[in-house]
C-alpha positions as CSV (number, residue, x, y, z in Angstrom):
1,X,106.6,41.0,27.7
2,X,103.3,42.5,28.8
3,X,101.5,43.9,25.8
4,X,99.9,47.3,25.7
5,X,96.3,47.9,25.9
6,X,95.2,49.4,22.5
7,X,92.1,51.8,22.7
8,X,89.6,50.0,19.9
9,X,87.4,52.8,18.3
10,X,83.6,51.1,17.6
11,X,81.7,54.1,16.6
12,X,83.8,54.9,13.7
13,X,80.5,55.3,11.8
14,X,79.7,58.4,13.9
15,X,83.6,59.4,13.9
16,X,83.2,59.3,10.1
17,X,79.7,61.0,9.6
18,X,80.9,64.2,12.6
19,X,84.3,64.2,10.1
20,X,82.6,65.0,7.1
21,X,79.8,67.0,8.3
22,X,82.3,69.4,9.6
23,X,84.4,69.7,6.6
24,X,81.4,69.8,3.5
25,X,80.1,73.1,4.4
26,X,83.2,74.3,2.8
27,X,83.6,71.3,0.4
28,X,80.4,70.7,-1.1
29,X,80.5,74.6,-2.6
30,X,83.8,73.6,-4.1
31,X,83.1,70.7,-5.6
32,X,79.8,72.2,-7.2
33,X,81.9,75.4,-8.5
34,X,84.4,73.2,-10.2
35,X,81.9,71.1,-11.6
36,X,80.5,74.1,-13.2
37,X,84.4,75.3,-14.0
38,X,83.7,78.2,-11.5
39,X,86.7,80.0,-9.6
40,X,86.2,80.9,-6.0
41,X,89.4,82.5,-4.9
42,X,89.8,81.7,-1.3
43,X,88.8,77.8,-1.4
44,X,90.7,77.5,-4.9
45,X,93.6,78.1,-3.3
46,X,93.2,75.6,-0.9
47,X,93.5,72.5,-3.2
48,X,95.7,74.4,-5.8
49,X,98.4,75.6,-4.0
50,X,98.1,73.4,-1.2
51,X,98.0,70.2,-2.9
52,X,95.9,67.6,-0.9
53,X,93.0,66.1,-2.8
54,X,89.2,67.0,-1.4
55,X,88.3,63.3,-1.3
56,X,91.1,62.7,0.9
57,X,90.7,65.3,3.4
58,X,86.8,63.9,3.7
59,X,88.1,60.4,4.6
60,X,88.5,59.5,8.3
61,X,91.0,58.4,10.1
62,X,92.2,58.3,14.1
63,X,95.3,58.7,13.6
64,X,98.5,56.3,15.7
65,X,97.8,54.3,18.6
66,X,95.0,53.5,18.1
67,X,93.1,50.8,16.2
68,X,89.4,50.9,14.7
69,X,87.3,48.0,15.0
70,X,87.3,45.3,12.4
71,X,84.2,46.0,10.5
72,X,85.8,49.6,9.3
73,X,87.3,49.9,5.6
74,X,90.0,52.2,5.8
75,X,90.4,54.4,3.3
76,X,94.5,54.6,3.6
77,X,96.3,51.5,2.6
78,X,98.8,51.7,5.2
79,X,96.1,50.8,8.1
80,X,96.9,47.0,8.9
81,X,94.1,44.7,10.4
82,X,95.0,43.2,13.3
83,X,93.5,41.4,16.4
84,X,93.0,44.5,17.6
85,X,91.5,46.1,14.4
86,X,92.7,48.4,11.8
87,X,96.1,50.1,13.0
88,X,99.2,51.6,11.8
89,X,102.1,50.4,12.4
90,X,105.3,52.8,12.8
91,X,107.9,50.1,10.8
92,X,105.6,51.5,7.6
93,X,106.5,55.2,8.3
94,X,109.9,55.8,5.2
95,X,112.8,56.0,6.7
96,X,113.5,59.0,3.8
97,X,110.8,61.5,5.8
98,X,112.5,60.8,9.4
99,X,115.1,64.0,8.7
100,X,111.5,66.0,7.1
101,X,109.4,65.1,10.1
102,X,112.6,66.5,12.6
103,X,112.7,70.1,10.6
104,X,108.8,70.2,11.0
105,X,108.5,69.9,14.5
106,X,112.0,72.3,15.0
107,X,109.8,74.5,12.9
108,X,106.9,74.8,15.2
109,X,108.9,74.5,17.8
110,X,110.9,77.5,16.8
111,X,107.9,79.7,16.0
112,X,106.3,79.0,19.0
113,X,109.1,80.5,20.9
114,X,109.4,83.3,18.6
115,X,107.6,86.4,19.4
116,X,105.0,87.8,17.5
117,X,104.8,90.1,15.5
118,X,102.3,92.2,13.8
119,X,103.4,95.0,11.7
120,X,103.1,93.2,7.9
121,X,99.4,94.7,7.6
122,X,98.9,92.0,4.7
123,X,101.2,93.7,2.0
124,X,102.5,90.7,0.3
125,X,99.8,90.2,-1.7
126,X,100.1,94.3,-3.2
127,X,103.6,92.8,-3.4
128,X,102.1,90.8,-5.4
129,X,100.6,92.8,-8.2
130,X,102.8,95.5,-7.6
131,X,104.0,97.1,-11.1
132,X,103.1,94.0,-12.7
133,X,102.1,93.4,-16.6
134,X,99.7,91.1,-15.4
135,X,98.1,89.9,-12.2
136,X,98.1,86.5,-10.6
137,X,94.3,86.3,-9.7
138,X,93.0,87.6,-13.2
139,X,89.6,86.8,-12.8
140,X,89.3,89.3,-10.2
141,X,88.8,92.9,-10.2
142,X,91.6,95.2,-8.6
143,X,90.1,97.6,-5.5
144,X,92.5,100.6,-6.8
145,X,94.4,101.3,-10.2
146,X,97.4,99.3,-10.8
147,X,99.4,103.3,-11.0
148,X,97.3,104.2,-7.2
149,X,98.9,100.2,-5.9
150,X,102.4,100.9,-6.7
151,X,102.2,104.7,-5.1
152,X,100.5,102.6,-1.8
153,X,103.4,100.4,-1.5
154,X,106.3,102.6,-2.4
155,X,104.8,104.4,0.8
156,X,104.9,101.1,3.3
157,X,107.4,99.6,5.0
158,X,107.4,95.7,4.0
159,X,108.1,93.2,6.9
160,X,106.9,89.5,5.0
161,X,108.4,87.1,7.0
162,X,107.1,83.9,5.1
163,X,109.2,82.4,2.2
164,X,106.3,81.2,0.0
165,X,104.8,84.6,-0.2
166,X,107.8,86.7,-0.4
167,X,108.4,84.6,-3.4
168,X,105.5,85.4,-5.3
169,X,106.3,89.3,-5.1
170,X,107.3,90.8,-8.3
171,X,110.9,91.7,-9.5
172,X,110.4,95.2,-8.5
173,X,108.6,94.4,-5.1
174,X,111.3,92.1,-3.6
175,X,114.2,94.6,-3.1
176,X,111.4,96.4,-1.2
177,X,111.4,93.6,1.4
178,X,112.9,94.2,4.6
179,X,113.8,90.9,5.2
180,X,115.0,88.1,1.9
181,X,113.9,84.8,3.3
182,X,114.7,81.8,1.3
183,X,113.9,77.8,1.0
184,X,117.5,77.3,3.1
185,X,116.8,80.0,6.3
186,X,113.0,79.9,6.3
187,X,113.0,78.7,9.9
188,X,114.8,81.7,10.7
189,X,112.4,84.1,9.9
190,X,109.0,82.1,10.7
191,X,106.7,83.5,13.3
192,X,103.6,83.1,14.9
193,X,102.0,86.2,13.7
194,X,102.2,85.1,10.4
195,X,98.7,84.5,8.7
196,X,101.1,82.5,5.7
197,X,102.5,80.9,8.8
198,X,99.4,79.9,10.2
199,X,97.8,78.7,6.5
200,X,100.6,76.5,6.8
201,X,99.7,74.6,9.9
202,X,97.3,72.6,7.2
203,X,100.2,71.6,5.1
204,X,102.1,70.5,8.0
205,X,99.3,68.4,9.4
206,X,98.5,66.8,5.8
207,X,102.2,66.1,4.9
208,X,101.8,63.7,7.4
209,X,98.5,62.0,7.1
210,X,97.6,59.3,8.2
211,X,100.0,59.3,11.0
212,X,98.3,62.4,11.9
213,X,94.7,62.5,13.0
214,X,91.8,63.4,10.3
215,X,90.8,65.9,13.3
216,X,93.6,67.6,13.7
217,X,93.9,68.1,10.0
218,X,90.2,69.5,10.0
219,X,90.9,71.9,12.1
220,X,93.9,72.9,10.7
221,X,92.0,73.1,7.1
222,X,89.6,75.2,8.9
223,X,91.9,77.6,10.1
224,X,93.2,77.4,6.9
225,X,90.4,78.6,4.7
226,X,89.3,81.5,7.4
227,X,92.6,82.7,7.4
228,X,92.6,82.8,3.5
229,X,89.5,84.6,4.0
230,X,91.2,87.4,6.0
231,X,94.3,87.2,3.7
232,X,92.2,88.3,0.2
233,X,89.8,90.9,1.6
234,X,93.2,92.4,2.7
235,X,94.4,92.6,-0.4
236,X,94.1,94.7,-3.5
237,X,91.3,93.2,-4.9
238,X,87.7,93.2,-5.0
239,X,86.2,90.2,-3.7
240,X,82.6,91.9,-3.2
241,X,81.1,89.4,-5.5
242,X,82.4,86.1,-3.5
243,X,79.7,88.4,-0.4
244,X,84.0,89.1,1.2
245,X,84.1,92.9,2.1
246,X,87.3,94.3,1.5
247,X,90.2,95.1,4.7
248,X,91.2,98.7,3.5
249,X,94.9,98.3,4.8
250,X,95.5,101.6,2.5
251,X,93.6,103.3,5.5
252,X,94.4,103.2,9.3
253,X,91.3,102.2,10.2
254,X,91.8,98.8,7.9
255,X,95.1,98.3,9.2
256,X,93.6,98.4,12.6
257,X,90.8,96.0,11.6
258,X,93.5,93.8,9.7
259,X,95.6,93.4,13.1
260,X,92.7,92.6,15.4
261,X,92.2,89.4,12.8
262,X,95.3,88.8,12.4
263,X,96.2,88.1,15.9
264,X,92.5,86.3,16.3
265,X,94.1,84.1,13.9
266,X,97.6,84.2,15.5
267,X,95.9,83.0,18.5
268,X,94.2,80.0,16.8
269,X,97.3,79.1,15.3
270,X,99.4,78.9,18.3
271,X,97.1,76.1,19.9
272,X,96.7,74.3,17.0
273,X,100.5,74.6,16.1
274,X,101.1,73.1,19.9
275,X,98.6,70.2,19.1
276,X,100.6,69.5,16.2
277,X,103.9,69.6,17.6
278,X,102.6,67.2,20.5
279,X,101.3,64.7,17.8
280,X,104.6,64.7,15.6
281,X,106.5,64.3,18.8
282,X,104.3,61.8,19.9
283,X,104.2,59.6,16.6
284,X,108.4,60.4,16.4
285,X,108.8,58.9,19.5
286,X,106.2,56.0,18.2
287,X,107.7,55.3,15.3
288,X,111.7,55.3,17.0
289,X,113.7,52.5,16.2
290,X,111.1,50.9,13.5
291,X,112.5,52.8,10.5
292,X,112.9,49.8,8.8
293,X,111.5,51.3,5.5
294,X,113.6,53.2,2.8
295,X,110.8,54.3,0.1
């Protein structure tokens, strides 16, 4: 049998030190506000309700096919030193995720050939708050009176698309909905216009670290935490003292403004979502006929 040539990274150091530059302007604040027991509402929700530790998401990695050279000390246990180097091998990937990693890639499959659509204006977070005893970001100010909110939303039309905010809205707001997604048909309402749906590309990417490059979930982080940037200064509350100027979806010029980020981040998503797709494909196809672990 002729054995494949393995690409040997060398300069891991620089890999590494490029990695983490990237990610600690965004980082470093974090982990100084926590330290202090601070909230900042968009990165918060990064590592809250995303749940991937910070130290983590600063370690390196390259990913499959590829092994780093022997004098690296992988962070991950599942990298193997070989003669090539450090590697992972695809008989380690559970044979328990295999039916997990299918539904993701259907899933960005699926929204990709969706259309898009961009008539939600950001309203699932006043969803959120609407005619509610109390709000979920309580250390922040609201923009308008809770009464002036629920008058603002009884006036919409609401379009959320995305099961994990839907699910947040309040008893009242959900009947508003125009559409009920739930856990079971969530891949039949999914689209690329979606700033939930684009948030999401980092969850995607991190639920399958290390298989999946530390780049790609970078970038997908990145999107990420400008999206959630776009997301709160469209909603109803003040984030003036976090230097985030509110979208005023209440007025047509905001909704304006709020499309032309939303599709700005609509277009991100859909070549990153691509990138990911080809990298879960690629590591399914990798990782075909090794499933030799159950845990």
């Amino acid at each position: 049998m002729i054995r494949t040539e393995i690409p040997v990274i060398t300069d891991w150091k620089q890999a590494a030190k490029d990695h983490v530059e990237r990610l600690n302007p965004i980082i470093e604040p974090y982990l100084k506000a926590r330290s202090n027991h601070a909230r900042q509402p968009v990165t918060d929700f990064l590592f809250e309700y995303y749940s991937f530790r910070a130290g983590k998401l600063l370690s390196w990695g390259p990913g499959i096919q590829q092994a780093v050279s022997h004098d690296w000390t992988p962070s991950d246990k599942l990298y193997k030193l070989t003669d090539d180097g450090w590697m992972l091998d695809p008989a380690d990937f559970p044979q328990k995720r295999a039916s997990s990693l299918d539904w993701i890639i259907r899933l960005q499959q699926t929204i990709l050939e969706r259309p898009v659509s961009f008539g939600c204006f950001g309203l699932h977070e006043w969803a959120m708050v609407y005619k509610a005893e109390e709000v979920r970001h309580e250390q922040l100010p609201l923009r308008m009176k809770p009464s002036d909110i629920a008058k603002f939303v009884d006036s919409q039309n609401i379009i959320c698309s995305h099961f994990d905010a839907y699910r947040f809205f309040t008893d009242e707001a959900k009947p508003l909905n125009k559409l009920q997604p739930d856990v079971q048909n969530r891949i039949d309402f999914e689209q690329g216009g979606c700033i939930h749906a684009n948030m999401d590309l980092y969850k995607w990417c991190y639920k399958f670290y290390p298989w999946v490059s530390s780049d790609l979930l970078a970038e997908a982080f990145i999107l990420a935490w400008d999206t959630r940037e776009v997301d709160m200064m469209a909603s109803p509350y003040d984030l003036s003292d976090y230097g985030l100027n509110p979208i005023r979806i209440e007025t047509e010029e905001g909704r304006a403004e709020y499309q032309v980020a939303q599709k700005r981040v609509a277009d991100r998503g859909r070549v990153l979502r691509e990138r990911l797709g080809s990298e879960l494909v690629e590591f399914q196809n990798w990782a075909g006929g090794h499933h030799t672990h159950t845990e």
